[in-house]
N, C-alpha and C positions, 0 to 999 in steps of 0.2 A: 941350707940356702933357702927353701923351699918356706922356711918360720921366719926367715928373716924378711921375706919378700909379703909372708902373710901378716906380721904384723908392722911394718912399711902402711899397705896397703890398708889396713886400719887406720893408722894416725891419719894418712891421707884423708882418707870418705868419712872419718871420726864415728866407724865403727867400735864400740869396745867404751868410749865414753857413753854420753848421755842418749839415749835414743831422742829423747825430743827435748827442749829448754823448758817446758810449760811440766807445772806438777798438779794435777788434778785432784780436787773432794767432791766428795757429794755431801750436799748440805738441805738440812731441811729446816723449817723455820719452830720454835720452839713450844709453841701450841698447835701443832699439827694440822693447822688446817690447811697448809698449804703444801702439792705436790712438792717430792725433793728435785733437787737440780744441780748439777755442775758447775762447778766455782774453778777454773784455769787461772791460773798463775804464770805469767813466762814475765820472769824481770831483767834477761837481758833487752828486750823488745819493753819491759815499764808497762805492763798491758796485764790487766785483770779481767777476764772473760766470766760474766753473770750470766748463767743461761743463755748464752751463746753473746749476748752484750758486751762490747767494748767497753772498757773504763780506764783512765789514765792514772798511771801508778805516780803520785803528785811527791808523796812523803815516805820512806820507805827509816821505820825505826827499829831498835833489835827485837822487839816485841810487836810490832803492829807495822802492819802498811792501811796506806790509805790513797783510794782512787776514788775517782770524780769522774764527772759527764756530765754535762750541760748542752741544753739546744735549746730556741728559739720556734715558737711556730705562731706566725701572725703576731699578737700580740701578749702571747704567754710564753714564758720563761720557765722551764724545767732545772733543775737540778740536785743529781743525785749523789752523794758520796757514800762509797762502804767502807770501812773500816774491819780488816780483818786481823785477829789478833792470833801471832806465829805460837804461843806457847799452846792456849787452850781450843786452839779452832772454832772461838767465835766470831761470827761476823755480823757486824753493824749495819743496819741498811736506813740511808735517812735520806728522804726526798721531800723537797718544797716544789711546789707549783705557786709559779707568781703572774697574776693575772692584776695588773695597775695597782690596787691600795691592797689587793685581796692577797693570801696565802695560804695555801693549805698547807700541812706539812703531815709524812707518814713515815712514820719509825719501826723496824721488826726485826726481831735476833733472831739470830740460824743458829744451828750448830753441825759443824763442818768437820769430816771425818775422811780422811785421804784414800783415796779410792787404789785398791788393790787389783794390780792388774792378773 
């Protein structure tokens, strides 16, 4: 009675599944000049979290997702998309800065190794 009640009372609180929806890497960018950082994943919620950064999960393929961010400040125009690829744990980082006729654009691969808890 006692197992029946204990695992009830799992499915319930959805103890015994997933502890969190989000799967974590730590990722560092390919020429090491840059500290590493955590890369979050939660695809029930569509949301790729870059060093703590929101990104919206736009495209999701069996080999790559891809999130975006975009904002607005005054007159400049941000946007960023990563691209992360599921088999080999690279990820993509390309961001434009659009100020009227002007662009900049900055490109940097990670690579991304699932963090053991």
């Amino acid at each position: 009675m006692r197992l029946i009640i204990l695992i009830s009372s799992m499915l319930i609180f959805g103890i015994g599944a997933s502890f969190s929806n989000e799967t974590i890497f730590i990722c560092k960018n390919n020429d090491g000049t840059e500290k590493e950082f955590e890369l979050k994943i939660n695809l029930n919620k569509k949301l790729l979290y870059r060093a703590g950064a929101p990104y919206n999960i736009v495209e999701q393929l069996e080999n790559e997702l891809i999130a975006k961010s975009s904002n607005k400040i005054g007159t400049v125009s941000y946007e960023t998309t990563l691209t992360f690829n599921r088999l080999s744990g690279n990820l993509k980082y390309q961001s434009y800065k659009m100020d009227g006729s002007k662009v900049e654009k900055d490109n940097v691969n990670y690579f991304c190794k699932k963090r053991l808890i």
